[in-house]
TORZATOR-383004 format. One record per residue: y, z, x of N, C-alpha, C in turn; residue in one letter. Coordinates in pm, whole numbers, padded with zeros to 5 digits, always signed. Each point is the difference from the previous one (the first is absolute). Layout:
YZXYZXYZXa...
//
This chain:
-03612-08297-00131+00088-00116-00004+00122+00027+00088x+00013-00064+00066+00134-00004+00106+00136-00060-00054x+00083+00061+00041+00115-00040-00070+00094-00164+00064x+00057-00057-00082+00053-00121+00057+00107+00006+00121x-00055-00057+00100+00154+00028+00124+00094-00031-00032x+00057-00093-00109+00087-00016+00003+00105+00116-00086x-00103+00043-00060+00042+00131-00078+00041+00091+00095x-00118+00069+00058+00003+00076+00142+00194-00024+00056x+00025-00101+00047+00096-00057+00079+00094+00091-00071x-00007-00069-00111+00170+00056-00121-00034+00152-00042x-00098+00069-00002+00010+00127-00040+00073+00073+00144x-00098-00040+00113+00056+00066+00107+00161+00020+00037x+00047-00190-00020+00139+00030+00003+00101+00051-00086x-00014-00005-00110+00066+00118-00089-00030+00158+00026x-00103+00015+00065+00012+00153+00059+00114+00015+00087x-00046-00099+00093+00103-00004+00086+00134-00005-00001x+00014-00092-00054+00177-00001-00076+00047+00130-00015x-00118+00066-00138+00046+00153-00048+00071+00096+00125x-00105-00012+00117-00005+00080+00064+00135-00009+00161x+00031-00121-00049+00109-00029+00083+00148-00013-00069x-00015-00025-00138+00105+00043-00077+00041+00135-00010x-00066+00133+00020-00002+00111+00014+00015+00034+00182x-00017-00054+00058+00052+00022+00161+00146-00033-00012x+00047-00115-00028+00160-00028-00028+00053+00121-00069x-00057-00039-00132+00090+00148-00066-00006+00154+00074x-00076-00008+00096-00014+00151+00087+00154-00013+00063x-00016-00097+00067+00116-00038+00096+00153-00039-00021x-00024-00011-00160+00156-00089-00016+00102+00136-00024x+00104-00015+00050+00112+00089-00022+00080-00056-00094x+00009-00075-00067+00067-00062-00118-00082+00011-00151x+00067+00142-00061-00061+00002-00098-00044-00124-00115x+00036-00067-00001+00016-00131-00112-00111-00093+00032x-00001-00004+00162-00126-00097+00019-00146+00095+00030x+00033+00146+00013-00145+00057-00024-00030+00035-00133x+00083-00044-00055-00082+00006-00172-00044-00135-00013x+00110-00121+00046-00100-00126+00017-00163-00009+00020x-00048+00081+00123-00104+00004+00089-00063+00075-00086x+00028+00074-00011-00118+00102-00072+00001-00103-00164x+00050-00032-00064-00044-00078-00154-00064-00104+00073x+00038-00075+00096-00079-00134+00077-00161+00103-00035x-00029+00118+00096-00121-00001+00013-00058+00061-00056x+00012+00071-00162-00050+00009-00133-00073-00176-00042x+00126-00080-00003-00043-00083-00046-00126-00099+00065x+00009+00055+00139-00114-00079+00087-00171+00085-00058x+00045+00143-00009-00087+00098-00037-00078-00033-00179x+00064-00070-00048-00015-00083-00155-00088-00116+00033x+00063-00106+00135-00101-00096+00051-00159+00051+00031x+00036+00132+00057-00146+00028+00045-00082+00024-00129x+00048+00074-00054-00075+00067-00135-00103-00119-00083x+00117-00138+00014-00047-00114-00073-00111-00099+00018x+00014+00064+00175-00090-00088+00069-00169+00086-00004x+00018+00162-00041-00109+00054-00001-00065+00001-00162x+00141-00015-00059-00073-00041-00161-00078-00132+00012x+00016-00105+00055-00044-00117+00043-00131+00017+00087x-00027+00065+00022-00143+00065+00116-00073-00001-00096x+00061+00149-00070-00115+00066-00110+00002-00129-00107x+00067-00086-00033-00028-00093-00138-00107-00103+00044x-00014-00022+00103-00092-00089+00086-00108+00070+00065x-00013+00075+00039-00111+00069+00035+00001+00054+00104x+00080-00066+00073+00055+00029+00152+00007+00127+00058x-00037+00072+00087+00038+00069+00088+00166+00047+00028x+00027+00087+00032+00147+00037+00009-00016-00028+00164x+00035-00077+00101+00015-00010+00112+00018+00112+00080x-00031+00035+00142+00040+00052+00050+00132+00020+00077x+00072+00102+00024+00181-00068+00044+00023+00076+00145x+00044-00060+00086+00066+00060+00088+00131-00100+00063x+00051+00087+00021+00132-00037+00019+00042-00109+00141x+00039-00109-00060-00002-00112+00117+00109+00059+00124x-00054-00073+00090+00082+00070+00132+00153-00107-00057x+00013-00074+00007+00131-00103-00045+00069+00121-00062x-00026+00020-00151+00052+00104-00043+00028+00129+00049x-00075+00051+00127+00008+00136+00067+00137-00058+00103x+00003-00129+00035+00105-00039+00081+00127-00005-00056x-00011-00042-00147+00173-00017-00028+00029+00113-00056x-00107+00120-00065+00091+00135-00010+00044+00041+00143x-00082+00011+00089+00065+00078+00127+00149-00079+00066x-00021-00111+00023+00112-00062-00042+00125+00071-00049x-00036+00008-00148+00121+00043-00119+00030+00097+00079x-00101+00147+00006+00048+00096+00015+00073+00016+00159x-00015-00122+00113+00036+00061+00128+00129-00111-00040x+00022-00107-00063+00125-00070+00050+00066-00030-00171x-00054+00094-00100+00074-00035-00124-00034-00103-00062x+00020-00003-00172-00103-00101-00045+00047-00113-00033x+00144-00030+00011+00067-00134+00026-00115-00091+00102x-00060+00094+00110-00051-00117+00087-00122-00049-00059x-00092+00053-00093-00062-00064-00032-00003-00063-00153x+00101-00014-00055+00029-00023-00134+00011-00163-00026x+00070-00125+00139-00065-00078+00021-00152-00039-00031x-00064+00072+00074-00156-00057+00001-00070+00044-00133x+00057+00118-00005-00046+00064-00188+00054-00139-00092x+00101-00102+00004+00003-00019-00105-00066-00136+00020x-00016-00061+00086-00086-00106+00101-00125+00016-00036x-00051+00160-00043-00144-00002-00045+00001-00012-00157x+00092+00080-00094+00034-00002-00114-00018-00166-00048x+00078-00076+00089-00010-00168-00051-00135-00042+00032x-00062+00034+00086-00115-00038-00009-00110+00018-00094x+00016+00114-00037-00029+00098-00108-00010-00065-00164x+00108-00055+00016+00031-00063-00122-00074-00151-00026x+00018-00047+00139-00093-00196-00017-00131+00066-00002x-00051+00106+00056-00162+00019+00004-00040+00020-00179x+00057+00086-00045+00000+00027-00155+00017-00128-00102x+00113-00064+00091-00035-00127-00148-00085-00040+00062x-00018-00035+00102-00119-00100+00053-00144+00071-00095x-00048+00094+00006-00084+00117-00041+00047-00021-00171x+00087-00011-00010+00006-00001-00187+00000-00186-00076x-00002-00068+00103-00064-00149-00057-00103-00009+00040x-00064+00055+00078-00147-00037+00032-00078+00101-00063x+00030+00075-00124-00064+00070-00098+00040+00019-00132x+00023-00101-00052+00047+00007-00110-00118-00019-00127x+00033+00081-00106-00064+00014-00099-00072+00150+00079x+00065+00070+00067-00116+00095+00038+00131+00146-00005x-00113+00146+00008+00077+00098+00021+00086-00005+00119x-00047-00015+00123+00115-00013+00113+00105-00083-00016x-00001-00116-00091+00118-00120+00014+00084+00079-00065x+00059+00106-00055+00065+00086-00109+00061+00100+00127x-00076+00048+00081+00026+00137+00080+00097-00079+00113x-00065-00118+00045+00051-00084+00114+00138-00010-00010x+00002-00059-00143+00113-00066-00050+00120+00103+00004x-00038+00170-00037+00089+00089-00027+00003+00046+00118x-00096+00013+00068+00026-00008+00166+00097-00049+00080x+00040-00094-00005+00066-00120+00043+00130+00044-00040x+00009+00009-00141+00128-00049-00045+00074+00177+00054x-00089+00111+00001+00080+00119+00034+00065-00028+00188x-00119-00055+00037+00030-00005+00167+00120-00090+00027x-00015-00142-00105+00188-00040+00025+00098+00092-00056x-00027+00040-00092+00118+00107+00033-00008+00086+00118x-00068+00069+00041-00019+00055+00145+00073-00044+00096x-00013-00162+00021+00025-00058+00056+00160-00010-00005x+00051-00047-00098+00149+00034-00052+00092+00110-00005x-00063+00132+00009+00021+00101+00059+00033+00003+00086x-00095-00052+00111+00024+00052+00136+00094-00114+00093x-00009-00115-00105+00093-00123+00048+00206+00089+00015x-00034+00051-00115+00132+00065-00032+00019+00097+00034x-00092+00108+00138+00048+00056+00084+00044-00037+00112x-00035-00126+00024+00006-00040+00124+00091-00148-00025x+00108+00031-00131+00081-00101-00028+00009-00135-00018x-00150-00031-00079-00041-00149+00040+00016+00033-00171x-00069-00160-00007-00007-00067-00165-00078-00091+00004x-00045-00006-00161-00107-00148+00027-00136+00045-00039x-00073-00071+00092-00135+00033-00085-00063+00032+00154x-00011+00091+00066-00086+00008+00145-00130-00035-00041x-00051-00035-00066-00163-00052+00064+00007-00106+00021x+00129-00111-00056-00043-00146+00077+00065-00001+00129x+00052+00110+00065+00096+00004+00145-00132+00054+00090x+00061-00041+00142-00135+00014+00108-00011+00161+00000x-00069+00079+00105+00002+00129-00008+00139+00011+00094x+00010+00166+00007+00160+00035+00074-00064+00086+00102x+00071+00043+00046-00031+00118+00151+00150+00001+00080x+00077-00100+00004+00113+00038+00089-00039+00058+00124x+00071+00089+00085-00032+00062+00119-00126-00030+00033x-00095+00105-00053-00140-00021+00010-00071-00116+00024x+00018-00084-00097-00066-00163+00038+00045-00028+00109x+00099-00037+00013+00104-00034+00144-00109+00090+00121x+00013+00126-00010-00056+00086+00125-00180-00013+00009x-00049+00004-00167-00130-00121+00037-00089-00098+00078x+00090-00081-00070-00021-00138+00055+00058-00041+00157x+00113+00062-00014+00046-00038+00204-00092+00116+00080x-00048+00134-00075-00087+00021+00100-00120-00026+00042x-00065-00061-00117-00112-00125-00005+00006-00054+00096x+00139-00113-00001-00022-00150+00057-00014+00060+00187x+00093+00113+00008+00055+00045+00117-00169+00055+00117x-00033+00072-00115-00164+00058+00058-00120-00115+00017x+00029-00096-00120-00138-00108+00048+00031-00087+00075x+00134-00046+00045+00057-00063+00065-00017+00037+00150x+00021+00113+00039+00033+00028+00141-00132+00063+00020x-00036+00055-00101-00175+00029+00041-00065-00146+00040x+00044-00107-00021-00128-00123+00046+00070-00044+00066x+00131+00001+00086+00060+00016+00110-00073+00049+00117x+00015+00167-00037-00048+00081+00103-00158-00035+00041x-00092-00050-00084-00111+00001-00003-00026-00131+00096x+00091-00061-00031+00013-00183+00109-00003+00010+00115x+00078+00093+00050+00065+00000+00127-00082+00145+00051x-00101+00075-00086-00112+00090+00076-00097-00115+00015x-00057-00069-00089-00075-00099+00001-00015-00108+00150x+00104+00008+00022+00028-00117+00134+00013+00112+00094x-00038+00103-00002-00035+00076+00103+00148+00029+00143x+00163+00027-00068+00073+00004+00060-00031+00138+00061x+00132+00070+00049+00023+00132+00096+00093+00079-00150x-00049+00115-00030+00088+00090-00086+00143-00026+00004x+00052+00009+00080+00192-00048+00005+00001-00153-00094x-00082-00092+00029+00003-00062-00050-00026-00035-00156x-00140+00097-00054+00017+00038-00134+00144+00046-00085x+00040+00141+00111+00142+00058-00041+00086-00108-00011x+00070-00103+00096+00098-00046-00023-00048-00125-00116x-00141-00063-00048+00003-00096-00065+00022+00084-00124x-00095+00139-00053+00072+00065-00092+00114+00022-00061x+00074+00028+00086+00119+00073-00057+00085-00108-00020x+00005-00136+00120+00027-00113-00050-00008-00047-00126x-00154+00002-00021-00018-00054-00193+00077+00046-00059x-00016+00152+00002+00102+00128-00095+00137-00070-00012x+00044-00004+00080+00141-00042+00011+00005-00078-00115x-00049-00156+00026-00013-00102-00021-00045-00004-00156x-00091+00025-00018+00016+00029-00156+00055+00077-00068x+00044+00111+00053+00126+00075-00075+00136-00111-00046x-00020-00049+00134+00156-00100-00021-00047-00075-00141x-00117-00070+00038-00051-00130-00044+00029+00035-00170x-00106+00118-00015+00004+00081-00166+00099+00072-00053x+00128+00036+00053+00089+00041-00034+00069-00136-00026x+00075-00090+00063+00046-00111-00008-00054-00079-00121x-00136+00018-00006-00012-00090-00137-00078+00075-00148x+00058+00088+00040+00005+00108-00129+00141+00008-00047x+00095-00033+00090+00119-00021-00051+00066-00175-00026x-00092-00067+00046+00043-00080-00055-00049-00079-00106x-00147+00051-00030-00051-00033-00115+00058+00090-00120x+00069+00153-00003+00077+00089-00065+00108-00088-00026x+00073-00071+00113+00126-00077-00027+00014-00133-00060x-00107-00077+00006-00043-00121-00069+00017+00034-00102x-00087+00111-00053-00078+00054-00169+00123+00032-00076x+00107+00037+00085+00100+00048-00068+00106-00118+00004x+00017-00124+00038+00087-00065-00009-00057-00077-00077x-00149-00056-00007-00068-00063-00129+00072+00067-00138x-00060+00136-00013+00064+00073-00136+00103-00050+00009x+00122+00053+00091+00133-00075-00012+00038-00142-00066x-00085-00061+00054+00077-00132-00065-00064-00033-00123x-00157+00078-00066-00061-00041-00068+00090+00071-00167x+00088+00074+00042+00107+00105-00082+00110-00093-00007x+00092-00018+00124+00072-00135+00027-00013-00097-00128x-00141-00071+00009+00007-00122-00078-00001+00057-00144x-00088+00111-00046+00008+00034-00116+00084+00029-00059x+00136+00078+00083+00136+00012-00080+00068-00156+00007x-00019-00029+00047+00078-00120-00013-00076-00111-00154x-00130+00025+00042-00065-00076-00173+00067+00076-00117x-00023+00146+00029+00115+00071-00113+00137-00061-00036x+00105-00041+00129+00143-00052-00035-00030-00183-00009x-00114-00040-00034+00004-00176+00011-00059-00020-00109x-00134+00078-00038-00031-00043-00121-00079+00142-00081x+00099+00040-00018-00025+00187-00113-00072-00072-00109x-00007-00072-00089-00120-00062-00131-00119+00006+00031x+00007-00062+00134-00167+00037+00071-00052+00132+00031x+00116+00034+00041-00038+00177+00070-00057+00077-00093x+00099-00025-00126+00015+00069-00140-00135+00000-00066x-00055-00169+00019-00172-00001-00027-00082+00055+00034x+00009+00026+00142-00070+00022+00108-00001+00182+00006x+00100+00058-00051-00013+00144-00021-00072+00024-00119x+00029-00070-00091-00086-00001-00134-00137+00021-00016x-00041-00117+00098-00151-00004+00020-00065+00111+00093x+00074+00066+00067-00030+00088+00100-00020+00126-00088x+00086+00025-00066-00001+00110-00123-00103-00005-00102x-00043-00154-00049-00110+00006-00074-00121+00039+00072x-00005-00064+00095-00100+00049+00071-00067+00158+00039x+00110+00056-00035-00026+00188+00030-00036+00024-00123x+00022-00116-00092-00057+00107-00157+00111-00003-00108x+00128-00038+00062+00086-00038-00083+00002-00115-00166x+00064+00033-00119-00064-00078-00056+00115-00153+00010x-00010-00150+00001+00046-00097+00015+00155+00015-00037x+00029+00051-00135+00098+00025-00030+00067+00107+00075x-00061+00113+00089+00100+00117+00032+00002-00050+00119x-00080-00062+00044+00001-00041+00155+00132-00087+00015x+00022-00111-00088+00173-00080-00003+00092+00106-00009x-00046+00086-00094+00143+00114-00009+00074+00048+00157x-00130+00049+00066-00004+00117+00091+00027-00124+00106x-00049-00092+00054+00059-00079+00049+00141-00055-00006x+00041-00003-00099+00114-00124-00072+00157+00180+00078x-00044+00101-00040+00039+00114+00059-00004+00039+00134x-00108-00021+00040-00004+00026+00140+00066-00135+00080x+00035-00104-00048+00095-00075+00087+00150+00020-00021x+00042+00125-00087+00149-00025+00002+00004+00096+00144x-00112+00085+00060+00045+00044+00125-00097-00093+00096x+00099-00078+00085-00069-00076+00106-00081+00098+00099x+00066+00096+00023-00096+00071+00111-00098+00049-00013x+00019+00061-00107-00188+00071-00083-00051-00127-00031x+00041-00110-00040-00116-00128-00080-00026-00020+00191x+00080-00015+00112-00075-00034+00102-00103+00133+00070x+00012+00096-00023-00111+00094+00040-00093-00043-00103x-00026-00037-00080-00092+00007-00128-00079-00100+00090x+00090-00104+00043-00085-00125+00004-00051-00011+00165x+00053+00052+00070-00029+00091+00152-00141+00109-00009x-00011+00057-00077-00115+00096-00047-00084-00085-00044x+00012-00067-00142-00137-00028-00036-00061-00153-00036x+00081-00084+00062+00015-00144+00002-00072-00011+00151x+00089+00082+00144+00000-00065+00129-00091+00121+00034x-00046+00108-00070-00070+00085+00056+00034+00064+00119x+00171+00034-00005-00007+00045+00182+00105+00148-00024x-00085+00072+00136+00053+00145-00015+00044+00004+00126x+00085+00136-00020+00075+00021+00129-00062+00049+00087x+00031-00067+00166-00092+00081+00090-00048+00135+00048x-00118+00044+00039+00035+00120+00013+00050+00032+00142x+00014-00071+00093+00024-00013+00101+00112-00103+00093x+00118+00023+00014+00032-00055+00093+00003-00114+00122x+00069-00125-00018-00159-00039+00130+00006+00059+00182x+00160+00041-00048+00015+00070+00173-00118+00131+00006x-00008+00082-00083-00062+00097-00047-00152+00002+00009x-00047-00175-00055-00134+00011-00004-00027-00074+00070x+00054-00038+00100+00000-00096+00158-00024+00164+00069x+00071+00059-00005+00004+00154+00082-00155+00088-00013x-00013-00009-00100-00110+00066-00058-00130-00071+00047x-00038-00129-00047-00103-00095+00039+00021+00057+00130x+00066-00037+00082+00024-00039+00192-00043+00151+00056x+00031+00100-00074-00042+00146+00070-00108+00006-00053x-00060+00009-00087-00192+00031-00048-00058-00103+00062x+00060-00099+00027-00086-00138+00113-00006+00074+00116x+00104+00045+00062+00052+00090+00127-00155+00115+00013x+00016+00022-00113-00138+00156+00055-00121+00009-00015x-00034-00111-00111-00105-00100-00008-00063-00049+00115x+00078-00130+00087-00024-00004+00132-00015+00102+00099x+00063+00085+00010-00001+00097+00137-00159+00032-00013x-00077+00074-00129-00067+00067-00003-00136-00033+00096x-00075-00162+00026-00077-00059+00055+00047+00045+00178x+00114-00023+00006+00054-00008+00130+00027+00194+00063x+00009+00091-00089+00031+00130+00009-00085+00063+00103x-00125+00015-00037-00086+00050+00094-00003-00053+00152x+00034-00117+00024+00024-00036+00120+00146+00063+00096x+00075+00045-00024+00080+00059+00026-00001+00134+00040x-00126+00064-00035-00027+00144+00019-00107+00017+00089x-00151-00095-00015-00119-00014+00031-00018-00081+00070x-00134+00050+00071-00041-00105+00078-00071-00097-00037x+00019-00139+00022-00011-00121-00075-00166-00002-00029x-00109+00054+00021-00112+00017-00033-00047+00065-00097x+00075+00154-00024+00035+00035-00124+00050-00040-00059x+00115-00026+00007+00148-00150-00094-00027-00045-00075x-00104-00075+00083-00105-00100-00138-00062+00009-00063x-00066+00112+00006-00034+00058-00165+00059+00086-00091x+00091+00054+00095+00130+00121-00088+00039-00108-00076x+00015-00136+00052+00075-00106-00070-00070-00042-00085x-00091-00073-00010-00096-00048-00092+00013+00140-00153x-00107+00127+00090+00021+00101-00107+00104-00004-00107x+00146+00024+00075+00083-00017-00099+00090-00073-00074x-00018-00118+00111+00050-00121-00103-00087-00031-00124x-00150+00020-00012-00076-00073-00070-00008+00132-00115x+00052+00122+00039+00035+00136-00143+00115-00061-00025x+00133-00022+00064+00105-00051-00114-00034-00116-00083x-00076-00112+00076-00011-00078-00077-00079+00008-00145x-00095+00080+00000-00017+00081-00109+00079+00038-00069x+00068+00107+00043+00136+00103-00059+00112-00117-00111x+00031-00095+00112+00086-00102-00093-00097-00081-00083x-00116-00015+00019-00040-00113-00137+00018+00150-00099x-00052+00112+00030+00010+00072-00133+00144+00010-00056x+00100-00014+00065+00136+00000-00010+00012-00110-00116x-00020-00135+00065+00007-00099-00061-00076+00002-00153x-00086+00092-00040-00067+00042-00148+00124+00039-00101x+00109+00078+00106+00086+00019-00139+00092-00108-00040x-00017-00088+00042+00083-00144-00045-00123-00083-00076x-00116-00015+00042-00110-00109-00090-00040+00081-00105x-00005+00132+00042-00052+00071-00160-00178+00008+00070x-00045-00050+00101-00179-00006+00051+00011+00140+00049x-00175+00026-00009-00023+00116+00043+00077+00021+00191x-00003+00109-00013+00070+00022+00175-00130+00021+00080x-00128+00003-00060-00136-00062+00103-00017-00176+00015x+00037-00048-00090-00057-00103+00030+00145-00083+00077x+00121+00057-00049+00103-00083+00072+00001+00033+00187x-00018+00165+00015+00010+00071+00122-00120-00111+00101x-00115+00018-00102-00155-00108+00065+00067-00127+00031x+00077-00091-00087+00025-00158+00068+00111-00005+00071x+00101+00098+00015+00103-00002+00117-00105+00078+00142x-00117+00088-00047-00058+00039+00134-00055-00138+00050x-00068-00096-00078-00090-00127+00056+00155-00066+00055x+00062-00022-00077+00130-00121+00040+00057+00040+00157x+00023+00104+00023+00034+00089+00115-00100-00058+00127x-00139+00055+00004-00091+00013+00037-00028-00186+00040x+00002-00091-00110-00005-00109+00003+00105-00073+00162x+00129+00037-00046+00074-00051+00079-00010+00063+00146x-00015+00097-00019-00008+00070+00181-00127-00069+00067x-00110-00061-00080-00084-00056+00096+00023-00107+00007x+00066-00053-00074+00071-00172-00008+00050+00008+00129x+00087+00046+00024+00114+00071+00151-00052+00010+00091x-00156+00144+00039-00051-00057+00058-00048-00107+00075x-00065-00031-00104-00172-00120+00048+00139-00107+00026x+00130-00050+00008+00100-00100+00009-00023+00035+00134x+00105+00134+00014+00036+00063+00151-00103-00047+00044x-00130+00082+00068-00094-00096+00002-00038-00053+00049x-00014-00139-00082-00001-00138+00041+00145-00053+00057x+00082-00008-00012+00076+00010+00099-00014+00002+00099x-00035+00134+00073+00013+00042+00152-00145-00098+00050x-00083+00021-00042-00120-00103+00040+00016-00099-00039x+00138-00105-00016+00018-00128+00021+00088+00004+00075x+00095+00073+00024+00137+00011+00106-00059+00064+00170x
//
């Protein structure tokens, strides 16, 4: 009898967890949060146990485990740049962690797993709350998007930067120009989307942050126009965590004699909004340089080689980063880093012959 994948899935990643909760704690120089890390991954080590009592009560097979490359990526990570940098995406998976479990504990109810799910779940939001409160947040992170800061930023602009100027370069080989001419349409693109992706990494950073602004704006001001409402409106927010009707008026009816805490209260868990982790001059800077090296890379080999070689030094290694970053892109979706690395290799691959077969047709109509 083969065991259920979906089981498979959750045993594996609680290994994993364990085993990356124990890479942090290798690394942390702050005694307080490597006792954090290390109880985090006892308690992940309790998940596993539960999930193999769950094998043997069913009949199941104990799976086989090896250690996901994702996970081999954010310890090395920890240990080369410290585990602040990946404590973002740790808790980005933690929330995920948590909707998969209830999801997994209503779609089995009346059964042994709807019990394990459930205690599953409820340990990983705390997990989750933990690690919210290293990294100075509040709230509930599993209904917030995932985080990455830097990383996402250096991601995604080196994404856009590599598939971008890769089906560039591929246009203008396609139409069968003279190498100088590859070089200067290259480095052109480069430019050009550096500007392009820096510029609106900061101004979508600067939008996001003047939205919050005024969306805070109006809320203190509902605080000084009509506090009876607010006063309700914290009430219900409090019942909602579990509070009982009566303590929830208390704790409310209290938390408005200080306006500034009743407006973080209602900034946190009313408007759902956290502070950035980024800057937008900062993450205009950041986007615009990983766009910057992203692009060059298609165009690199031409600069050294002769344009007959070029073009496949180029191909070769534009179409390995493009790999390299879909697996990149795994530690933000939580997908395996084969199958993400596989559809940024097709997406890549896709567009450079788009570029082509254009170029092309082109020159045999011009």
């Amino acid at each position: 009898m083969t065991a259920d994948p979906s089981w498979v899935e959750h045993y594996c990643d609680e290994r994993d967890a364990a085993f990356l909760y124990r890479a942090l704690a290798a690394v942390e120089l702050d005694e307080s949060r490597r006792t954090l890390f290390d109880r985090l991954a006892k308690v992940e080590d309790r998940h596993v146990q539960r999930w193999e009592a769950l094998f043997a009560e069913h009949s199941q097979p104990i799976p086989q485990y090896r250690l996901s490359w994702r996970t081999r990526m954010l310890a090395w990570m920890a240990r080369r740049f410290g585990a602040d940098m990946v404590l973002p995406l740790l808790l980005a998976e933690e929330g995920r962690e948590v909707t998969a479990y209830l999801r997994l504990a209503h779609g089995t109810a009346d059964s042994p797993v709807h019990d394990a799910a459930f205690q599953i779940a409820t340990e990983s939001a705390e997990h989750a709350r933990e690690l919210s409160g290293l990294l100075g947040r509040e709230g509930e992170p599993w209904h917030a998007g995932g985080g990455g800061g830097y990383l996402r930023s250096v991601v995604y602009g080196f994404n856009d930067g590599l598939t971008a100027n890769f089906g560039l370069v591929a246009g203008v080989i396609g139409a069968g120009v003279s190498p100088t001419v590859v070089i200067i349409t290259g480095v052109a693109g480069s430019i050009a989307d550096a500007l392009s992706m820096g510029a609106s990494g900061y101004l979508a950073a600067k939008s996001a942050a003047e939205v919050h602004a005024h969306q805070i704006e109006m809320e203190r001001q509902e605080l000084e126009l009509m506090p009876e409402v607010e006063e309700e409106e914290l009430a219900l927010i409090y019942e909602v965590k579990g509070f009982t009707a009566e303590k929830a008026k208390e704790t409310a009816k209290v938390m408005m004699r200080d306006p500034v805490k009743a407006l973080e209260v209602k900034v946190r868990e009313e408007l759902e909004l956290t502070e950035a982790e980024l800057t937008p001059a900062i993450d205009g800077w950041v986007t615009g340089s990983a766009t910057a090296v992203g692009a060059l890379i298609p165009i690199a080999p031409f600069l050294v080689l002769d344009v007959e070689v070029a073009i496949w030094v180029s191909l070769f290694v534009s179409m390995s980063a493009h790999f390299a970053i879909g697996a990149a892109r795994s530690l933000f979706t939580g997908r395996s880093v084969w199958a993400s690395g596989r559809d940024m290799f097709v997406v890549g691959f896709g567009v450079a012959a788009v570029g082509y077969l254009v170029g092309e047709a082109i020159t045999r109509i011009l």
